[in-house]
C-alpha positions in Angstrom: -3.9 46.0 44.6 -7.1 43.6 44.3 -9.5 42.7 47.0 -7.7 40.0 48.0 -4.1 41.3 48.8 -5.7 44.2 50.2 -8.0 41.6 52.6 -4.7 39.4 53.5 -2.3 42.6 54.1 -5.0 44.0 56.3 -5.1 40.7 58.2 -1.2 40.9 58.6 -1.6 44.1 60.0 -4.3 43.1 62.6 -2.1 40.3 63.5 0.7 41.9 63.7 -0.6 44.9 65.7 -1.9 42.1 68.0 2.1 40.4 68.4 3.5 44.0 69.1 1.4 44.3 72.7 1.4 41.5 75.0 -1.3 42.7 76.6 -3.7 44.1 73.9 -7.5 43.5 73.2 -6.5 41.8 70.6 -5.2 39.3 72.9 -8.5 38.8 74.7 -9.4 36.6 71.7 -6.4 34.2 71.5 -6.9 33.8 75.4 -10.4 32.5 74.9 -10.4 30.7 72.5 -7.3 28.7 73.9 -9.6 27.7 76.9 -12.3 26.8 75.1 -9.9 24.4 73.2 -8.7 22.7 75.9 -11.6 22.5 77.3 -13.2 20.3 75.2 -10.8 17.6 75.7 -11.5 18.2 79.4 -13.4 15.7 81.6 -14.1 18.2 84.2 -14.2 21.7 82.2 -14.1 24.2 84.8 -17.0 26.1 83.5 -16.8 29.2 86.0 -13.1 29.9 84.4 -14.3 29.9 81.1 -17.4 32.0 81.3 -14.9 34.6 83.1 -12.8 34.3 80.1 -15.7 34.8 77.6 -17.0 37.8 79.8 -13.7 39.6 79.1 -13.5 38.8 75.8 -16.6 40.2 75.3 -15.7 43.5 77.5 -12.4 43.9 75.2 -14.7 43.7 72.1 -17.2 46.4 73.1 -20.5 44.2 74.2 -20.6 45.2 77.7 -20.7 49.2 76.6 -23.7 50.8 78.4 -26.3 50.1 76.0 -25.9 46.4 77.2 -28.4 44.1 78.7 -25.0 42.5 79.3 -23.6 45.1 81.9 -26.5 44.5 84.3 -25.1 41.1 84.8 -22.1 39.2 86.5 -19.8 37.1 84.6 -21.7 34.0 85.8 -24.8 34.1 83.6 -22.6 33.0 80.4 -21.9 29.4 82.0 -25.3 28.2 80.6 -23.9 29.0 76.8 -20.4 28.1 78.3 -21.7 24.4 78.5 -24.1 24.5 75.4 -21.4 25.2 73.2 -19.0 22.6 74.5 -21.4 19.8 74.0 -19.6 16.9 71.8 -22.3 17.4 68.5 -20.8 21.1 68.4 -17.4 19.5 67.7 -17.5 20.1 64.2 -18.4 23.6 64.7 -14.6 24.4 66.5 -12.1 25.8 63.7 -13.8 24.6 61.3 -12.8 25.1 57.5 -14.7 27.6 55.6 -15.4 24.7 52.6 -16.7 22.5 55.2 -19.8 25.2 56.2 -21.4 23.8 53.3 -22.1 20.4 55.0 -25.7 20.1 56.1 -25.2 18.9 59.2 -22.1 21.9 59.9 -25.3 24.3 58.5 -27.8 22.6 61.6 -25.8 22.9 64.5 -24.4 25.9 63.4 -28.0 27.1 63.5 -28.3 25.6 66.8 -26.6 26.9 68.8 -27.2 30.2 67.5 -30.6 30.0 68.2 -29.8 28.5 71.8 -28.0 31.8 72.4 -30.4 34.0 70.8 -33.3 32.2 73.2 -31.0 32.4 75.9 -30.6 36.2 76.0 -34.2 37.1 74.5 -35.6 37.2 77.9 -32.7 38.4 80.0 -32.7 41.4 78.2 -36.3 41.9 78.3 -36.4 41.8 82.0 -32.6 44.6 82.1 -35.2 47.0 79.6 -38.1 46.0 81.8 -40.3 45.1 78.7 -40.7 43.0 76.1 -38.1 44.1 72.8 -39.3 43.5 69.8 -35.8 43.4 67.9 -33.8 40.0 67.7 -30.9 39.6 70.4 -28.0 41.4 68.2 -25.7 39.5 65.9 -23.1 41.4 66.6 -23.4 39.8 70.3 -23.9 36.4 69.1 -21.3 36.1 66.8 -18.9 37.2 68.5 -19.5 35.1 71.4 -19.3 32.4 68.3 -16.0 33.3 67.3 -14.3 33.1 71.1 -15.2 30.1 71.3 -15.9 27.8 68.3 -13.6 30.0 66.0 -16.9 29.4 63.7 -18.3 32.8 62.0 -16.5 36.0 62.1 -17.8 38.7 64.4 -20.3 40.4 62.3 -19.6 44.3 63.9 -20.1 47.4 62.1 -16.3 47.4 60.9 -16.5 43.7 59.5 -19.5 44.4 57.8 -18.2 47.8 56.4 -14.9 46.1 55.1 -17.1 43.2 53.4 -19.1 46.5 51.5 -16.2 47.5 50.5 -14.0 44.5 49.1 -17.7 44.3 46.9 -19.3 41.1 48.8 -22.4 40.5 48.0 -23.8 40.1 51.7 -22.5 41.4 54.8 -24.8 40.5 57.8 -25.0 37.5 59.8 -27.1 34.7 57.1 -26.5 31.6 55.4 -25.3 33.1 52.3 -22.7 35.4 53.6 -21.2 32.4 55.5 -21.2 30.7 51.7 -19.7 33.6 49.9 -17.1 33.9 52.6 -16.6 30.3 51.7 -16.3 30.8 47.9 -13.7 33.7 48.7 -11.5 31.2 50.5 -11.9 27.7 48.4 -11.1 30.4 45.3 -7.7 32.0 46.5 -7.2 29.1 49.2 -3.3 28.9 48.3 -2.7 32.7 49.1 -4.8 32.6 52.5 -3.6 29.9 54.0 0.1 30.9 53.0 -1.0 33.9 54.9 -2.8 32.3 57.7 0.6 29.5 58.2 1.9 32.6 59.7 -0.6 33.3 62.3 0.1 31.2 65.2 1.2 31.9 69.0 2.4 29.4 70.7 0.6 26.2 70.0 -2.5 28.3 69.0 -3.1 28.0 65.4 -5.4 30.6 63.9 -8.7 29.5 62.4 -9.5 30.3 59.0 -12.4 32.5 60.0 -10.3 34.2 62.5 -8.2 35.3 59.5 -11.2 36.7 57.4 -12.7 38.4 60.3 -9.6 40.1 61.0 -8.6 41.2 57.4 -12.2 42.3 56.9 -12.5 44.2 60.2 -8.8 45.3 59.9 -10.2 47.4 55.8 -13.4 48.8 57.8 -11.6 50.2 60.9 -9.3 51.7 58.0 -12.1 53.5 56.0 -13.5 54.6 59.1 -10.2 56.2 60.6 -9.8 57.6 56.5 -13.0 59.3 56.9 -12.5 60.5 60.5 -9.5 62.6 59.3 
Protein backbone atom coordinates (compact mmCIF):
# COMPACT_ATOMS: atom_id res chain seq x y z
CA UNK A 1 0.00 0.00 0.00
CA UNK A 2 1.60 3.61 -0.83
CA UNK A 3 1.27 6.67 1.30
CA UNK A 4 -1.55 7.71 -0.34
CA UNK A 5 -4.07 4.81 0.07
CA UNK A 6 -2.86 4.34 3.35
CA UNK A 7 -3.60 8.43 4.02
CA UNK A 8 -7.26 8.10 2.26
CA UNK A 9 -8.19 4.57 3.98
CA UNK A 10 -7.13 6.12 7.33
CA UNK A 11 -9.41 9.11 6.56
CA UNK A 12 -12.31 6.56 5.80
CA UNK A 13 -11.79 5.14 9.00
CA UNK A 14 -11.91 8.48 10.97
CA UNK A 15 -14.96 9.27 9.20
CA UNK A 16 -16.44 6.46 9.46
CA UNK A 17 -15.75 5.99 13.19
CA UNK A 18 -17.24 9.47 13.36
CA UNK A 19 -20.90 8.18 11.43
CA UNK A 20 -21.03 5.09 13.75
CA UNK A 21 -21.70 7.51 17.13
CA UNK A 22 -24.09 10.19 16.95
CA UNK A 23 -22.73 11.70 19.67
CA UNK A 24 -18.87 11.31 19.40
CA UNK A 25 -15.97 13.94 19.72
CA UNK A 26 -15.66 13.57 16.43
CA UNK A 27 -18.89 15.24 16.14
CA UNK A 28 -17.84 18.30 18.10
CA UNK A 29 -16.15 19.32 14.73
CA UNK A 30 -18.96 18.99 12.25
CA UNK A 31 -21.18 20.94 14.87
CA UNK A 32 -18.77 23.91 14.74
CA UNK A 33 -17.99 24.34 11.90
CA UNK A 34 -21.72 24.21 10.62
CA UNK A 35 -22.30 27.36 12.88
CA UNK A 36 -19.60 29.10 11.84
CA UNK A 37 -20.94 28.49 8.16
CA UNK A 38 -24.07 29.83 8.67
CA UNK A 39 -22.97 32.36 10.41
CA UNK A 40 -21.30 34.11 8.01
CA UNK A 41 -24.20 34.62 5.89
CA UNK A 42 -25.79 35.92 9.06
CA UNK A 43 -26.71 39.68 9.61
CA UNK A 44 -26.93 39.34 13.27
CA UNK A 45 -24.46 36.23 14.15
CA UNK A 46 -25.17 35.38 17.54
CA UNK A 47 -21.70 35.53 18.68
CA UNK A 48 -22.30 34.11 22.38
CA UNK A 49 -23.69 30.70 20.64
CA UNK A 50 -20.84 30.33 18.62
CA UNK A 51 -18.00 30.98 21.08
CA UNK A 52 -19.97 28.18 23.17
CA UNK A 53 -19.67 26.01 20.27
CA UNK A 54 -15.96 26.61 19.69
CA UNK A 55 -15.31 26.19 23.56
CA UNK A 56 -16.61 22.56 23.25
CA UNK A 57 -15.00 21.89 20.28
CA UNK A 58 -12.02 22.70 21.76
CA UNK A 59 -12.86 20.65 25.16
CA UNK A 60 -13.62 17.51 22.81
CA UNK A 61 -10.15 18.02 21.26
CA UNK A 62 -8.06 18.10 24.43
CA UNK A 63 -7.19 22.09 24.80
CA UNK A 64 -8.97 22.68 27.93
CA UNK A 65 -6.81 19.63 29.77
CA UNK A 66 -5.24 21.07 32.87
CA UNK A 67 -2.17 22.41 31.52
CA UNK A 68 -4.48 25.07 29.94
CA UNK A 69 -4.49 28.78 30.28
CA UNK A 70 -7.79 27.97 28.65
CA UNK A 71 -9.45 26.07 31.72
CA UNK A 72 -9.06 29.26 33.89
CA UNK A 73 -11.58 30.86 31.71
CA UNK A 74 -15.40 30.84 30.71
CA UNK A 75 -16.63 30.15 27.36
CA UNK A 76 -17.05 33.87 26.75
CA UNK A 77 -13.50 35.06 26.27
CA UNK A 78 -13.43 33.24 22.66
CA UNK A 79 -16.14 35.88 21.26
CA UNK A 80 -13.36 38.36 20.52
CA UNK A 81 -11.72 35.59 17.92
CA UNK A 82 -15.42 34.55 17.34
CA UNK A 83 -15.87 37.96 15.53
CA UNK A 84 -12.26 38.30 14.15
CA UNK A 85 -12.55 35.36 12.16
CA UNK A 86 -15.94 36.10 10.73
CA UNK A 87 -14.94 39.32 9.35
CA UNK A 88 -15.87 39.38 5.32
CA UNK A 89 -11.71 39.66 4.21
CA UNK A 90 -11.45 36.14 5.99
CA UNK A 91 -14.02 34.84 3.45
CA UNK A 92 -11.52 33.26 1.36
CA UNK A 93 -9.99 31.63 4.25
CA UNK A 94 -13.50 29.22 4.89
CA UNK A 95 -13.09 25.71 3.01
CA UNK A 96 -10.76 26.76 1.13
CA UNK A 97 -8.93 24.53 -1.62
CA UNK A 98 -5.58 23.35 -0.76
CA UNK A 99 -4.27 24.73 -4.51
CA UNK A 100 -5.75 27.96 -3.67
CA UNK A 101 -3.20 28.45 -0.38
CA UNK A 102 -0.75 29.37 -2.78
CA UNK A 103 -2.52 32.81 -3.57
CA UNK A 104 -0.68 35.73 -1.90
CA UNK A 105 -3.43 37.33 -0.59
CA UNK A 106 -4.96 33.46 0.89
CA UNK A 107 -1.08 33.42 2.40
CA UNK A 108 -1.76 37.28 4.27
CA UNK A 109 -4.91 36.71 5.93
CA UNK A 110 -4.12 33.39 6.59
CA UNK A 111 -1.27 34.97 8.53
CA UNK A 112 -3.57 37.32 9.95
CA UNK A 113 -5.59 35.96 11.72
CA UNK A 114 -3.21 33.67 13.13
CA UNK A 115 -1.34 36.27 14.51
CA UNK A 116 -4.61 38.02 15.81
CA UNK A 117 -5.10 34.74 17.83
CA UNK A 118 -1.60 34.23 18.85
CA UNK A 119 -1.75 38.21 20.29
CA UNK A 120 -4.95 37.56 21.62
CA UNK A 121 -3.97 34.71 24.03
CA UNK A 122 -0.22 35.85 24.56
CA UNK A 123 -1.27 37.79 27.49
CA UNK A 124 -4.25 35.93 28.85
CA UNK A 125 -2.00 33.21 29.54
CA UNK A 126 0.62 35.19 31.00
CA UNK A 127 -1.62 36.62 33.56
CA UNK A 128 -3.38 32.34 34.24
CA UNK A 129 0.83 31.53 34.82
CA UNK A 130 1.21 34.77 36.62
CA UNK A 131 4.24 35.76 34.51
CA UNK A 132 5.45 36.52 31.43
CA UNK A 133 6.04 32.97 28.99
CA UNK A 134 8.60 33.10 26.90
CA UNK A 135 7.21 30.32 24.46
CA UNK A 136 4.80 31.24 21.52
CA UNK A 137 0.90 30.59 22.27
CA UNK A 138 0.77 26.75 21.02
CA UNK A 139 0.00 25.83 17.45
CA UNK A 140 -1.63 23.07 18.38
CA UNK A 141 -4.30 25.60 20.07
CA UNK A 142 -4.34 27.83 17.24
CA UNK A 143 -4.92 25.60 14.59
CA UNK A 144 -7.29 23.88 15.80
CA UNK A 145 -9.32 26.76 16.68
CA UNK A 146 -8.54 27.36 12.70
CA UNK A 147 -9.97 24.32 11.56
CA UNK A 148 -13.53 24.63 13.62
CA UNK A 149 -14.03 27.40 12.05
CA UNK A 150 -12.55 28.36 8.74
CA UNK A 151 -11.93 24.60 7.87
CA UNK A 152 -8.40 26.30 6.84
CA UNK A 153 -5.18 24.22 8.17
CA UNK A 154 -5.35 20.97 9.80
CA UNK A 155 -5.04 20.76 13.51
CA UNK A 156 -1.29 20.45 13.92
CA UNK A 157 -1.42 17.90 17.30
CA UNK A 158 1.12 15.48 18.21
CA UNK A 159 -0.79 12.66 16.11
CA UNK A 160 -1.09 14.76 12.87
CA UNK A 161 2.28 15.64 13.00
CA UNK A 162 3.40 11.98 13.76
CA UNK A 163 1.28 10.60 10.84
CA UNK A 164 2.88 13.46 8.41
CA UNK A 165 6.62 11.76 9.78
CA UNK A 166 5.50 8.87 8.83
CA UNK A 167 3.84 9.08 5.24
CA UNK A 168 7.68 10.85 4.70
CA UNK A 169 6.54 14.67 4.44
CA UNK A 170 9.03 16.80 4.50
CA UNK A 171 7.63 19.26 7.32
CA UNK A 172 5.22 18.59 9.95
CA UNK A 173 4.64 21.71 12.08
CA UNK A 174 2.56 24.64 11.68
CA UNK A 175 4.73 26.95 8.62
CA UNK A 176 4.23 28.09 5.22
CA UNK A 177 5.86 25.22 3.66
CA UNK A 178 3.97 22.41 5.23
CA UNK A 179 0.71 24.22 4.24
CA UNK A 180 2.45 23.99 0.48
CA UNK A 181 3.56 20.45 0.62
CA UNK A 182 0.19 19.53 1.91
CA UNK A 183 -0.95 21.37 -1.22
CA UNK A 184 1.42 19.54 -3.60
CA UNK A 185 0.15 16.14 -2.02
CA UNK A 186 -3.49 17.05 -2.99
CA UNK A 187 -3.09 18.93 -6.60
CA UNK A 188 -0.81 15.55 -7.31
CA UNK A 189 -3.31 12.67 -6.46
CA UNK A 190 -6.42 15.26 -6.55
CA UNK A 191 -8.72 12.64 -8.52
CA UNK A 192 -8.24 9.90 -5.68
CA UNK A 193 -8.87 12.47 -2.74
CA UNK A 194 -11.63 14.06 -3.82
CA UNK A 195 -13.26 10.71 -5.00
CA UNK A 196 -12.63 9.98 -1.38
CA UNK A 197 -13.67 13.22 0.12
CA UNK A 198 -17.32 13.13 -2.36
CA UNK A 199 -18.05 10.65 0.33
CA UNK A 200 -17.66 12.73 3.43
CA UNK A 201 -20.70 14.68 3.82
CA UNK A 202 -23.58 14.82 6.70
CA UNK A 203 -26.34 16.37 5.87
CA UNK A 204 -25.75 19.45 3.88
CA UNK A 205 -22.26 19.69 5.45
CA UNK A 206 -19.71 19.02 2.93
CA UNK A 207 -16.19 18.19 4.21
CA UNK A 208 -13.35 20.54 3.41
CA UNK A 209 -10.43 19.30 1.85
CA UNK A 210 -8.24 20.00 4.82
CA UNK A 211 -10.69 18.37 7.01
CA UNK A 212 -9.84 15.26 4.95
CA UNK A 213 -6.03 15.47 5.33
CA UNK A 214 -6.16 16.29 8.93
CA UNK A 215 -8.20 13.36 9.55
CA UNK A 216 -6.24 10.73 7.37
CA UNK A 217 -2.99 12.09 8.85
CA UNK A 218 -4.22 12.12 12.43
CA UNK A 219 -6.23 8.88 11.79
CA UNK A 220 -1.99 6.90 10.69
CA UNK A 221 -0.52 8.74 13.95
CA UNK A 222 -3.20 7.67 16.54
CA UNK A 223 -2.51 4.14 14.73
CA UNK A 224 1.39 4.09 15.26
CA UNK A 225 0.78 5.25 18.57
CA UNK A 226 -1.92 2.55 19.69
CA UNK A 227 0.87 -0.06 17.61
CA UNK A 228 3.41 1.01 19.92
CA UNK A 229 1.31 1.10 23.05
CA UNK A 230 0.64 -2.70 22.61
Amino acid sequence: MDAIDELIDAAQIFYADARRDENGRSRSWEHCYRVFRDARTDPSPDYDHLSLHLAFYLASWGMYRGSSFLLQKDYKVLSPIVEEVLKPEYDCLFGVACADLREPEVQAWLTNVYDYIANYFRPMRDEVAGRVVDSPVSPVLITKILMGTLGCVPAYDRFFQDGAKYLGLEHNSYKENSLLELADIYEEHNDRLEEARRGMRTDDLIYPQMKLLDMGFWQVGFEKDAGSAK
